[in-house]
C-alpha positions as CSV (number, residue, x, y, z in Angstrom):
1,X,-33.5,18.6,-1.5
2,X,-32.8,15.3,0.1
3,X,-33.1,13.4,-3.1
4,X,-30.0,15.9,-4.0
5,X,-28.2,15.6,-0.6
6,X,-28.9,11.6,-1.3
7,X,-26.8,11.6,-4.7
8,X,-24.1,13.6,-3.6
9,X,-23.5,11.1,-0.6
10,X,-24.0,8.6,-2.8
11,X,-21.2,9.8,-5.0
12,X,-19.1,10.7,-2.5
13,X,-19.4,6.8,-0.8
14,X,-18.4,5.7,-4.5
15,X,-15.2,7.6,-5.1
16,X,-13.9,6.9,-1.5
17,X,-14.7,3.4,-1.9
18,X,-12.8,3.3,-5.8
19,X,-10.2,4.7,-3.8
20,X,-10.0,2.3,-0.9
21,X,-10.3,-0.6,-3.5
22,X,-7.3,0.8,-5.7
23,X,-5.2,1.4,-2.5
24,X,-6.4,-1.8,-1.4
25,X,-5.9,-3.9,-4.6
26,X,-2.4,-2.0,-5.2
27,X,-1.1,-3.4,-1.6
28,X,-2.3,-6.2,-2.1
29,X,-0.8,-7.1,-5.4
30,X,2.3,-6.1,-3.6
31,X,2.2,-8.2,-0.8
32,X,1.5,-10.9,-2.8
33,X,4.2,-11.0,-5.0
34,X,6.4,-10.9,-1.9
35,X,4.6,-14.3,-1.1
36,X,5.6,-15.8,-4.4
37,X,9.0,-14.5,-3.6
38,X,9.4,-16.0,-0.1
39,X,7.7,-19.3,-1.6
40,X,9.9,-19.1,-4.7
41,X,13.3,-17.8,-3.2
42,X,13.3,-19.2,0.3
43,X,11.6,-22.6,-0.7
44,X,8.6,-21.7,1.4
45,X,5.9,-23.2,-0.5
46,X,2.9,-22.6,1.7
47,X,2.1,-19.8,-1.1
48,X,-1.6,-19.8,-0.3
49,X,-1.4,-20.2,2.8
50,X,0.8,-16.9,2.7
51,X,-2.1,-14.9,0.6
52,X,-4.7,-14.6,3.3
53,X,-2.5,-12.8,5.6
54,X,-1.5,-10.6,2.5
55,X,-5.0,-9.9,2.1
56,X,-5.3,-8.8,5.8
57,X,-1.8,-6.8,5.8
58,X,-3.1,-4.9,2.9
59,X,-6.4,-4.6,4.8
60,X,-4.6,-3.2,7.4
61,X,-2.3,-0.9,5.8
62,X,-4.9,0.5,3.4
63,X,-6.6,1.7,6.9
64,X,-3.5,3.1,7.9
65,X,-2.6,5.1,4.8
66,X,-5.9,6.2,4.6
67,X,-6.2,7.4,7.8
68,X,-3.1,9.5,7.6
69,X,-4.1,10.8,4.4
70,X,-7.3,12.0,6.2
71,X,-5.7,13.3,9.2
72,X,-3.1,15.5,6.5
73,X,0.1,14.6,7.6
74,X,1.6,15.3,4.7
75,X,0.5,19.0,4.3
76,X,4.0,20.3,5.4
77,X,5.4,18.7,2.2
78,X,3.1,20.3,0.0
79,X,5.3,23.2,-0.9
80,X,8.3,20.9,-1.6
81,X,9.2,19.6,-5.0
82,X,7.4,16.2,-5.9
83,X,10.2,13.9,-4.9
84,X,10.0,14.6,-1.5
85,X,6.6,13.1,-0.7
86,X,6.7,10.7,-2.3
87,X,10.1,9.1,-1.1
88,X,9.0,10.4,2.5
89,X,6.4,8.5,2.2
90,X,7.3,5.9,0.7
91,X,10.1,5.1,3.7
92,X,7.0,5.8,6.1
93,X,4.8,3.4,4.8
94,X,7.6,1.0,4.1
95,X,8.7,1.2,8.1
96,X,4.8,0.9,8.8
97,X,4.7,-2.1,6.4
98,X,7.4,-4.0,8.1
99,X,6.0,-2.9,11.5
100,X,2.7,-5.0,10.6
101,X,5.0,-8.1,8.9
102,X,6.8,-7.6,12.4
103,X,3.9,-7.6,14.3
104,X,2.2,-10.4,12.1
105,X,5.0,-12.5,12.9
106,X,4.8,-12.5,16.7
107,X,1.3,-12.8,16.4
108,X,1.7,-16.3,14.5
109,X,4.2,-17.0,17.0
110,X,2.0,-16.5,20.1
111,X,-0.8,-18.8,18.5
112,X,1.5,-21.5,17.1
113,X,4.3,-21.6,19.3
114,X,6.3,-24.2,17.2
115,X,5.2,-22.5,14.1
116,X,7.8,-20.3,13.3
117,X,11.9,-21.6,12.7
118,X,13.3,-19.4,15.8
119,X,14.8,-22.1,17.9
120,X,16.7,-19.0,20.4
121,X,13.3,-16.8,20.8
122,X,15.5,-13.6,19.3
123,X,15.8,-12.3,15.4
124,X,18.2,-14.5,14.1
125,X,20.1,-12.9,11.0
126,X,18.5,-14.4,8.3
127,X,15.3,-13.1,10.0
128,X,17.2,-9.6,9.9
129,X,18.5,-9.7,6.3
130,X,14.9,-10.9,5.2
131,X,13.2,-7.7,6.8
132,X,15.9,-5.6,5.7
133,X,15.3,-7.3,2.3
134,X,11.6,-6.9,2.8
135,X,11.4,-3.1,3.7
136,X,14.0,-2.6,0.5
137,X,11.4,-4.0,-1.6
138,X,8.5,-2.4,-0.1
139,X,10.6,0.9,-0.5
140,X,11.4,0.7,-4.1
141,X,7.6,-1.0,-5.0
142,X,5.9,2.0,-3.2
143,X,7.7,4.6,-5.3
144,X,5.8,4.3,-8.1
145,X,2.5,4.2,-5.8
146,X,3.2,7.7,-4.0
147,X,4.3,9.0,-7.4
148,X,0.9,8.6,-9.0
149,X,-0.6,9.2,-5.9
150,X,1.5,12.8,-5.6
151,X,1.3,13.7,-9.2
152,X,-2.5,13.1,-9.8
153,X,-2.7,15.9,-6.7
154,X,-0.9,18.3,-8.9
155,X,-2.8,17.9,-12.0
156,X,-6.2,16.6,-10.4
157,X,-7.8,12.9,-10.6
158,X,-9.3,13.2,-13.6
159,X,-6.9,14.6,-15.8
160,X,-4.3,11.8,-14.0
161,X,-7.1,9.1,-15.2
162,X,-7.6,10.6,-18.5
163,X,-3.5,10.1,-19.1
164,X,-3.4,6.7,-17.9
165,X,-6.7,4.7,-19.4
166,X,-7.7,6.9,-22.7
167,X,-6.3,6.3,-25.7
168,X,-3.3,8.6,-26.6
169,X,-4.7,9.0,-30.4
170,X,-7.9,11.0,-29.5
171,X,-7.6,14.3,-27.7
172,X,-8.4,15.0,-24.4
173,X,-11.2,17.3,-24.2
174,X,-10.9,19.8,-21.4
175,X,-12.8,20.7,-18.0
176,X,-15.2,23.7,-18.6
């Protein structure tokens, strides 16, 4: 019985951490690239120095998008046709996303007052046209995430993992 109860929590741990770790790595891949662009595009070339805090954003956001996919938020959308979620959510999580850059930057500014390029203390407007830039991409980039996401809730995990990582040649057996 508690060898049993001990497996199933054990299995359970294991698919919500695959799942953190996917979110996770997902964001983080994400935030990264938007690194290389700021370090490519805006000759910013403190790339790695850009990483760690990529690594903590998706940290943080991963919490976030768990913990609104716990809570259900987005059981009034269930009914609705697939696009819906997921470009509702992905405009949520893309305003969330560039809250925490947001925040992130004031935070930075707090602890290195001379850090930042802000010579009048307000949003200047290449600060502006770089968020708006930034949520645009975050937009766009979580599209395909929420997609997945959405349609793997329609035809179940393991069918949606079957499709993308087993070879199309050999049949997928089905779920008895």
């Amino acid at each position: 019985m508690v060898v049993a109860h001990f497996h199933r929590l054990k299995a359970f741990a294991l698919s919500r951490a695959g799942h953190f770790f996917f979110v996770f790595g997902y964001l983080w891949l994400l935030l990264s690239v938007y690194a290389l662009h700021n370090s490519v595009v805006l000759s910013d070339w403190r790339l790695l120095g850009h990483l760690g805090p990529a690594m903590l954003k998706a940290l943080v956001f991963t919490k976030f998008l768990l913990i609104g996919e716990h809570l259900g938020f987005e059981a009034r959308l269930e009914a609705k046709p697939l696009i819906w979620p997921i470009l509702i959510n992905s405009a949520l999580f893309s305003l969330l996303l560039i809250g925490l850059n947001f925040l992130e930057v004031l935070i930075v500014d707090a602890i290195w007052h001379n850090a930042g390029s802000k010579d009048s203390g307000g949003i200047e407007p290449t600060d502006l046209r770089t968020a708006v830039s930034f949520s645009i991409m975050a937009f766009v980039a979580l599209i395909p995430f929420f997609g997945i996401r959405e349609l793997s809730k329609v035809i179940g995990q393991d069918r949606m993992r079957d499709l993308m990582f087993r070879d199309r040649a050999r049949p997928v057996q089905p779920k008895v």
